[in-house]
C-alpha distance (Angstrom), angle and dihedral (degrees) to the residues before:
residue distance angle dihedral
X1 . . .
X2 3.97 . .
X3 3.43 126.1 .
X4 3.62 91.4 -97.8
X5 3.49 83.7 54.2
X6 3.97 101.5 59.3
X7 3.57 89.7 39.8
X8 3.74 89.1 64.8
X9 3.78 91.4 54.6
X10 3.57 93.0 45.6
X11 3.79 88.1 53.4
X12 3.77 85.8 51.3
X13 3.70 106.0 34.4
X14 3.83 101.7 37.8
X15 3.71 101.1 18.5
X16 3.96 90.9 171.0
X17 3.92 95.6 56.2
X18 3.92 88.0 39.0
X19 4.13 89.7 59.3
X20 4.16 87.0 40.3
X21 4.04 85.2 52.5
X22 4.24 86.7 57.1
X23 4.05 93.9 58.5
X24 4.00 84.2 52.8
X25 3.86 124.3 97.8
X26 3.92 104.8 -89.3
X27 3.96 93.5 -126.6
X28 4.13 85.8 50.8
X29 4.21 83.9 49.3
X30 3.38 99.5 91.3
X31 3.72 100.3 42.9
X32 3.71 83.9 59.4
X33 3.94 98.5 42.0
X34 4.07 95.7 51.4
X35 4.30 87.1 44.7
X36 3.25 88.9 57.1
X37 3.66 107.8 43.7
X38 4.28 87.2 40.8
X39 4.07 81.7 55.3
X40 4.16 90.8 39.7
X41 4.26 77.7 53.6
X42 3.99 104.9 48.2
X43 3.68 92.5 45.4
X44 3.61 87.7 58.9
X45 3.48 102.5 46.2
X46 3.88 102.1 73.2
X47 3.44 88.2 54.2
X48 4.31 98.4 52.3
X49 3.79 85.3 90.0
X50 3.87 134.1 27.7
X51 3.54 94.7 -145.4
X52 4.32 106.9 89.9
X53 4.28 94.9 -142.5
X54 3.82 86.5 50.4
X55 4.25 93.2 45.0
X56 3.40 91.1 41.6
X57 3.96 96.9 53.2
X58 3.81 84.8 43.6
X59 3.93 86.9 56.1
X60 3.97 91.0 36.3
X61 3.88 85.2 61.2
X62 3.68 98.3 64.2
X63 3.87 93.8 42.9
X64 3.99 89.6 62.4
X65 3.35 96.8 41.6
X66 4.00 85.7 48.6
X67 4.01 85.9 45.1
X68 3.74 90.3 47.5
X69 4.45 95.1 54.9
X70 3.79 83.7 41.6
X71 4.25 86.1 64.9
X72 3.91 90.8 45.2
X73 3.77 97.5 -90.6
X74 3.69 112.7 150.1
X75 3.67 102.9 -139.7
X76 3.86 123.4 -127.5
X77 3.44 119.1 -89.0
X78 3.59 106.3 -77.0
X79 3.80 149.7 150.4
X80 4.14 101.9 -101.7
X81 3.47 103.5 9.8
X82 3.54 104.0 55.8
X83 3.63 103.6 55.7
X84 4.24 77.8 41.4
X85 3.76 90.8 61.0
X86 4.17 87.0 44.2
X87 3.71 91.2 57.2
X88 3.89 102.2 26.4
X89 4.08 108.5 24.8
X90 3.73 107.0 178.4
X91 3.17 98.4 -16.6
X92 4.08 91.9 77.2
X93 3.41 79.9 76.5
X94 3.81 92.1 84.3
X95 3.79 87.7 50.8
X96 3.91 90.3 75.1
X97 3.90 93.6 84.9
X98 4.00 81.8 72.4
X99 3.31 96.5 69.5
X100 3.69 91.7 32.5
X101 3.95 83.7 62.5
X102 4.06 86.4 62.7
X103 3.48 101.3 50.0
X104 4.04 89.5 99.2
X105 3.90 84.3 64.8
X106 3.87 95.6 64.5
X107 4.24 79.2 68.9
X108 3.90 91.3 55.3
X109 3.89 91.6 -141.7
X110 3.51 122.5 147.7
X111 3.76 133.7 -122.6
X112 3.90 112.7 -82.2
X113 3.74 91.5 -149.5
X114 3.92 151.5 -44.4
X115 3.80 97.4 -53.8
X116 3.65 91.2 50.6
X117 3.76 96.5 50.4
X118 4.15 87.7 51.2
X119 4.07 90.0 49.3
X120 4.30 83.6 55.3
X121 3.31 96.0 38.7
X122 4.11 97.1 52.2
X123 3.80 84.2 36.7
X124 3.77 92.3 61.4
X125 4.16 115.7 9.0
X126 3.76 85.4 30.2
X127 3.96 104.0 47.9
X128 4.19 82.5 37.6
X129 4.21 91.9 51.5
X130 4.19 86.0 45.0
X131 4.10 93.0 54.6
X132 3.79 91.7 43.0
X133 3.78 88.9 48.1
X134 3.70 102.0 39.0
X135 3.98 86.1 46.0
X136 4.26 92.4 59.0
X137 4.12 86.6 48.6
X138 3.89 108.6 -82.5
X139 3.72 108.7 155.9
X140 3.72 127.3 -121.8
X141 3.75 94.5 -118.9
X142 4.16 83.5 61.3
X143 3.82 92.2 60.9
X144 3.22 97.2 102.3
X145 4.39 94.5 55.9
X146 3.40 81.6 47.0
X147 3.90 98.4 54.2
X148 3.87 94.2 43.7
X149 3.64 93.7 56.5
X150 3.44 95.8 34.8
X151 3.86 86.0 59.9
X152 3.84 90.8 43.5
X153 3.54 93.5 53.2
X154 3.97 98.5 40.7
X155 3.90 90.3 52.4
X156 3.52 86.1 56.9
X157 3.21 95.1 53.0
X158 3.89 95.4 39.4
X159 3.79 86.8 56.7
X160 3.98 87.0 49.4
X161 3.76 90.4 58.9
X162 4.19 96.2 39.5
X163 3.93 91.6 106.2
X164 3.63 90.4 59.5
X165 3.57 92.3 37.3
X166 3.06 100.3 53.5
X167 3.94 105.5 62.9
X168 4.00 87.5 49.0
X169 4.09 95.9 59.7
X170 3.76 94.0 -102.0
X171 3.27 103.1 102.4
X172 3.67 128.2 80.3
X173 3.91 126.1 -47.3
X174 4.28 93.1 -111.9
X175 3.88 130.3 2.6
X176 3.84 99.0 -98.4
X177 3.87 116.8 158.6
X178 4.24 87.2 -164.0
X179 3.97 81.0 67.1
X180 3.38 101.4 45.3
X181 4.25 89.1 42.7
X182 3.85 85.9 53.3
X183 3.86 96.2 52.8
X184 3.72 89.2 46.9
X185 4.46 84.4 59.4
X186 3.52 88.0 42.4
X187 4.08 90.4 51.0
X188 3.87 96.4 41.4
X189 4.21 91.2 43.0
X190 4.06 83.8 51.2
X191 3.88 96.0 50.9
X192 3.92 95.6 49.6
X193 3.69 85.3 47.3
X194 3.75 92.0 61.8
X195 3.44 97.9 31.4
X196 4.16 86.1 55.6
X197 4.15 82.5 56.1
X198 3.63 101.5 40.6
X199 3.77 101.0 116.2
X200 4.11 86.9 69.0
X201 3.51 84.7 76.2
X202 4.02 131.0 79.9
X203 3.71 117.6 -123.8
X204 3.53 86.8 -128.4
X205 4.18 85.3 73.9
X206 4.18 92.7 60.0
X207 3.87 97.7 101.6
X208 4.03 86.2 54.1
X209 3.57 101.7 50.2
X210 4.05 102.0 42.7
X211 3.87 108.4 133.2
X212 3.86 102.4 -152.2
X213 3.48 130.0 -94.9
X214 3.91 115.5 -54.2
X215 3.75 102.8 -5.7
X216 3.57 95.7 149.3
X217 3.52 106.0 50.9
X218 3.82 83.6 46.0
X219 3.34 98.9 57.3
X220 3.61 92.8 41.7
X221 4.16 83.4 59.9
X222 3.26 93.0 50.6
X223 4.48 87.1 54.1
X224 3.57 90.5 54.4
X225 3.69 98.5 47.7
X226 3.70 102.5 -105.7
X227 3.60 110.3 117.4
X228 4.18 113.5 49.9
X229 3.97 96.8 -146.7
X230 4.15 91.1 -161.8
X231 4.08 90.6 54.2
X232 3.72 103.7 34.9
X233 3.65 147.8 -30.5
X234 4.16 128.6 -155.3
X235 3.95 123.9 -90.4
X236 3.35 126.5 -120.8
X237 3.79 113.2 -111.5
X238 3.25 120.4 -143.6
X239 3.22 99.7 -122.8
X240 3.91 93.1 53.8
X241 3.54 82.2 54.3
X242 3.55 92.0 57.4
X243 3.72 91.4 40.5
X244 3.53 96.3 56.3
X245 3.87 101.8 45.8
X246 4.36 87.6 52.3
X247 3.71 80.9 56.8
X248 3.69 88.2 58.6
X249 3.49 106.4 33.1
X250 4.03 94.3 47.5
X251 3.91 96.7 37.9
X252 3.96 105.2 25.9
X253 4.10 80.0 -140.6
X254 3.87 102.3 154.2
X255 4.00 94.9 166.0
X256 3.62 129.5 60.0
């Protein structure tokens, strides 16, 4: 797969990251293109086979070929991990921890509660949002801004996804609104925190820390009872979509 390539599954895939990837510097594009398509790829794989050994050694595959590029090992030529090693070289070996982070899905077992849905979601949306970030120039000693929105924005987007979820064993351990209420607090408290730090980051780190379209107001819904996360959660129009990008691109306004 060529860059090219990737980028049109990104655009069709993740089409909110893919518009985020546009407001970034063209020479930091494909950096954020083959991230995003290797994280698009390790999600997936514990879920090619219901059976947990086979998931797991599906997973288990793209951690040593990670390992492998992190020792200076040019990977055979392949669909993701070449254009990876173009953009990344060794240092996609540091990029194995993300799919390290899903190895509890080859087991299909839900969530037990809130604080185990914010340890998964700052393992994976959270260490994926600090690459991205640290990549387009944000500083170490901004890590922390970056991890608290990172978490606020991948709960939302974790809640977003609970109806698919939820029939696969991912979801939460029991269908109670009080835990889904609580992780919409925790989301919303985590967003102001960043947004309260925002000037310790560059501009230059905007197209790596976007949210999504309409996360607060959703998780505000979700508060005051109005959205049932286990039954069914709001699409995306397009035009929201839109909307929320030209915020981005004309104001470089990551936090709300």
């Amino acid at each position: 797969m060529t860059l090219e390539a990737c980028t049109e599954v990104l655009r069709q895939q993740d089409p909110d990251r893919f518009g985020a990837v546009l407001v970034a510097p063209p020479a930091d594009r494909p950096a954020l293109v083959t991230l995003y398509v290797l994280n698009l790829e390790i999600a997936r794989a514990p879920l090619q086979s219901a059976e947990p050994m086979l998931a797991e050694m599906r997973l288990q595959w793209w951690i040593d070929r990670l390992a492998e590029m992190g020792r200076g090992t040019e990977p055979p030529l392949h669909d993701v991990l070449t254009p990876l090693w173009d953009a990344w070289a060794d240092g996609a070996g540091d990029l194995a921890a993300l799919a390290e982070a899903r190895r509890r899905d080859c087991a299909r077992e839900p969530l037990a509660g809130p604080e185990a849905v914010v340890a998964y979601v700052d393992a994976t949306a959270g260490a994926l949002m600090w690459r991205a970030a640290h990549r387009l120039g944000a500083p170490m000693s901004a890590r922390g801004v970056v991890a608290d929105h990172a978490l606020g924005a991948g709960l939302a987007a974790w809640l977003r996804a609970l109806p698919r979820l939820q029939p696969l064993g991912l979801g939460l351990n029991g269908a109670r609104p009080e835990d889904i209420r609580r992780l919409s607090v925790i989301a919303l408290e985590s967003l102001r925190r960043a947004a309260r730090g925002h000037r310790a980051l560059p501009g230059s780190a905007a197209a790596a820390l976007y949210p999504g379209p309409r996360v607060p107001r959703f998780l505000r819904e979700i508060g005051r009872g109005h959205i049932d996360c286990f039954a069914a959660t709001p699409e995306i129009s397009p035009f929201q979509r839109r909307a929320s990008l030209a915020r981005l691109a004309l104001t470089g306004r990551w936090w709300r």
